[in-house]
C-alpha positions in Angstrom: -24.1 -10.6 -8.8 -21.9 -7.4 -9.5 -21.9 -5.0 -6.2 -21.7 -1.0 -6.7 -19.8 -0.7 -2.7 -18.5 -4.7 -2.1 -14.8 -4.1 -2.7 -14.6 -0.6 -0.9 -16.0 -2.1 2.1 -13.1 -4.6 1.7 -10.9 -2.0 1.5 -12.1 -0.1 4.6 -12.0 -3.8 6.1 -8.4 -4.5 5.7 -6.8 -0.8 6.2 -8.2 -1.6 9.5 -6.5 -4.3 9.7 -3.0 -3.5 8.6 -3.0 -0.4 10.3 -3.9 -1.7 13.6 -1.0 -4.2 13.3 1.2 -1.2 12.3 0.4 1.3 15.8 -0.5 -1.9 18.0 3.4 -1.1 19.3 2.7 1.7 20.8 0.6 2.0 24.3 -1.5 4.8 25.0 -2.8 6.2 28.2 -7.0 6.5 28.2 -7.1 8.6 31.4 -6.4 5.3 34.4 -6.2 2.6 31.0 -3.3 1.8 29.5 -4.0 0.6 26.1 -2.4 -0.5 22.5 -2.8 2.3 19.8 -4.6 -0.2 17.4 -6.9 0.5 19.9 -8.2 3.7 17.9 -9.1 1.6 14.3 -8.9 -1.9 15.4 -12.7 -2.5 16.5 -13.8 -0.7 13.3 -12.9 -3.8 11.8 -16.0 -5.3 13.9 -18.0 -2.7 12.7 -17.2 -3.1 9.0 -17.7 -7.0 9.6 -20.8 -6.4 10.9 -22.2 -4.3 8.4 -20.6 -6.9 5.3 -22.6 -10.1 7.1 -25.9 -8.1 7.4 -25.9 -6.4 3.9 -23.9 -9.4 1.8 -24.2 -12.7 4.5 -21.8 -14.8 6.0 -20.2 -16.3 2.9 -19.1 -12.9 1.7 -17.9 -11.8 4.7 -15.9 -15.2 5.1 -14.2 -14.4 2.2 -13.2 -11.0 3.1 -12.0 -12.2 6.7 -9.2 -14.5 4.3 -8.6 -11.7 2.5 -7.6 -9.3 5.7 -5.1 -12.6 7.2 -3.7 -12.8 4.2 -3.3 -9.0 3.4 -1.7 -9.0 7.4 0.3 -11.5 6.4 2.0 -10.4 3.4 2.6 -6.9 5.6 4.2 -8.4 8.2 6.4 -10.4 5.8 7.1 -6.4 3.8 8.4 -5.6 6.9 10.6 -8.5 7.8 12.5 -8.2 5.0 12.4 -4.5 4.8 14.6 -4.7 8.2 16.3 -7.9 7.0 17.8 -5.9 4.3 21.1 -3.7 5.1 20.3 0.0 5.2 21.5 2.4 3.1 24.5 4.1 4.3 23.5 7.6 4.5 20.6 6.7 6.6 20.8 7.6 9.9 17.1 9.6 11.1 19.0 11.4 13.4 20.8 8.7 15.5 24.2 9.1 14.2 24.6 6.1 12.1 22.8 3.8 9.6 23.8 0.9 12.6 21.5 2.6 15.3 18.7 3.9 13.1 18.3 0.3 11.6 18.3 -1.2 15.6 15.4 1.5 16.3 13.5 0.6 13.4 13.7 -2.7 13.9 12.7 -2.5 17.6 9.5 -0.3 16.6 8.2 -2.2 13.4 9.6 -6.0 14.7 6.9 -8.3 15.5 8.1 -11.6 17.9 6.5 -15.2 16.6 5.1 -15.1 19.9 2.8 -12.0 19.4 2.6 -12.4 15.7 1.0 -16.1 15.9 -1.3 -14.6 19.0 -2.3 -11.8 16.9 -3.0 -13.9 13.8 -5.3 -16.8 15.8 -7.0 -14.0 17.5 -8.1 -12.2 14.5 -9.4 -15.4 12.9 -11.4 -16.6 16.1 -12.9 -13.7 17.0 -13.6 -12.2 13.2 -15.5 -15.4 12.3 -17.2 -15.7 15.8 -18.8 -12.6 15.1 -19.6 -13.2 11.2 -21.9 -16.4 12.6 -23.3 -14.7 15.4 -24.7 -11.8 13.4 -25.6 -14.1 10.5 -27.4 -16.4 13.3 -29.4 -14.1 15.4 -30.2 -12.2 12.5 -32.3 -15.5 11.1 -33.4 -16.3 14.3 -34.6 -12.7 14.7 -36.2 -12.4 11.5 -33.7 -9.3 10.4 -35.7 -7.3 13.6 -33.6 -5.1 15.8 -30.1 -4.9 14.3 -28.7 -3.2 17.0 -29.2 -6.5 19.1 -26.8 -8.6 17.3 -24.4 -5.9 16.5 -23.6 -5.4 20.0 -24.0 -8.9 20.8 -21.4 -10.4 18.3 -19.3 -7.8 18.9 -19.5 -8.9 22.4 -18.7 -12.4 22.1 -15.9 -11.5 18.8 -14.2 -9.0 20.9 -14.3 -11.3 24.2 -12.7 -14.0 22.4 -10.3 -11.8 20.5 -9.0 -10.4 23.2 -8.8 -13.6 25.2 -6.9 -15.6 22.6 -4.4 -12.8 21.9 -3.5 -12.2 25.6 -3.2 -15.3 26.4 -1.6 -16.7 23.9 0.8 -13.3 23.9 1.6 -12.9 27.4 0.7 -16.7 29.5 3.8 -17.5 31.7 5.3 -13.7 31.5 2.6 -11.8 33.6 0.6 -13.4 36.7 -2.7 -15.0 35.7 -5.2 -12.6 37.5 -3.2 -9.6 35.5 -3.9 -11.4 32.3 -7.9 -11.7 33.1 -7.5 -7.8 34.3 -6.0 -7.2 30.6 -8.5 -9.0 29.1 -11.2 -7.7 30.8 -10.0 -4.0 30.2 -9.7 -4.3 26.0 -13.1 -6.6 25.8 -15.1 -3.8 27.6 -13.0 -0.9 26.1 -13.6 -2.1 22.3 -17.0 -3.5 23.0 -17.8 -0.4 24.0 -16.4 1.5 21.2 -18.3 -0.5 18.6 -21.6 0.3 20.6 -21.1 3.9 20.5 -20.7 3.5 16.9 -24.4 1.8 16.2 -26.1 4.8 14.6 -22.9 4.6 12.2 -23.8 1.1 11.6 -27.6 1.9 11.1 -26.7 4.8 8.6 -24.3 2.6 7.1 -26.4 -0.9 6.3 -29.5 1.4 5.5 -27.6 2.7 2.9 -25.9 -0.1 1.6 -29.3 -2.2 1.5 -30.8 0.7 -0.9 -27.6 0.7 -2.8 -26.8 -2.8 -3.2 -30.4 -3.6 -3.4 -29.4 -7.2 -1.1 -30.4 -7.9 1.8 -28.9 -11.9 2.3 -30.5 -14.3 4.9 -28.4 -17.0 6.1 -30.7 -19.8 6.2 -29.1 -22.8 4.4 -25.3 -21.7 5.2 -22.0 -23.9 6.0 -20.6 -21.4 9.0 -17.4 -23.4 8.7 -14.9 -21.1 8.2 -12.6 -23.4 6.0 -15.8 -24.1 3.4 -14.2 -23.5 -0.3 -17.6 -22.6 -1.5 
């Protein structure tokens, strides 16, 4: 079945994706928070997901979570290379020489394995945590009250998102009851986020529904996240 808005929705998907890997270096102050700046696009992702498994189902939006690690991987290996290349020699950006502008722009767009593979995990676990939750309740609830399973897979997506990444980021480097404080802060910071953003989502898979003309039950679906079909 052709879809008139499938593949911008993808689009919107990913940009969030990539561009959340691209601030994520730089924290920001939220009055007493200190955050990440993918903090700003990053649980639009959520949103977006939401909105593909209610309008299109789970297997749609399974394909489009492969789709954004694979788009965040080939960015991250764009800009590996781009610093493992030698700079040009009349590049400086204002620090004197092509030597210290290439350490700066390696320090602000260098990603360590550590985070990288944290990052990556987390993505997968909580994006496909929430696909099944919304595709779940949503059969269990007979497509009533969307805003229930919105909020709630975006509660369980972001919980486990954010617990995998720090974790997985920052175990053994910071004390254990800092890392549940960390946690604790993003989970409720994006969670909340998303839920200000429900009558976007209404607006959003109203519209789409109309459009589209689909409106996809999950009764008889594989919610394994590997399934080729």
């Amino acid at each position: 079945m052709q879809y008139r808005y499938f593949h911008a929705v993808t689009g919107i998907f990913v940009t969030c994706l990539v561009v959340s890997n691209i601030i994520a270096v730089k924290p920001i102050a939220l009055g007493p928070l200190f955050l990440p700046a993918a903090v700003v696009i990053f649980p639009l992702s959520y949103l977006v997901g939401d909105i593909l498994t209610e309008v299109y189902g789970y297997r749609k939006a399974r394909q489009v979570i492969w789709i954004g690690f694979f788009c965040n991987v080939i960015s991250v290996a764009a800009v590996y290379l781009s610093i493992a290349i030698p700079p040009a020699p009349f590049w400086d950006l204002g620090f004197a020489s092509p030597e210290k502008a290439q350490e700066a722009y390696a320090a602000f767009f260098g990603f360590t394995p550590r985070l990288l593979a944290a990052s990556l995990l987390a993505y997968l676990v909580g994006e496909f945590l929430n696909a099944t939750v919304m595709a779940k309740v949503k059969v269990a609830m007979q497509g009533r009250h969307l805003w229930v399973r919105t909020i709630s897979s975006t509660l369980l997506g972001q919980l486990a998102d954010s617990a995998v990444f720090i974790t997985l980021a920052f175990y053994g480097i910071f004390p254990t009851d800092a890392l549940a404080g960390m946690v604790l802060t993003q989970w409720l910071v994006k969670s909340l986020y998303e839920a200000l953003l429900t009558p976007v989502t209404y607006l959003a898979v109203g519209y789409l529904k109309k459009a589209e003309k689909e409106d996809v039950y999950d009764y008889d679906t594989r919610f394994n996240p590997f399934a080729a079909k």
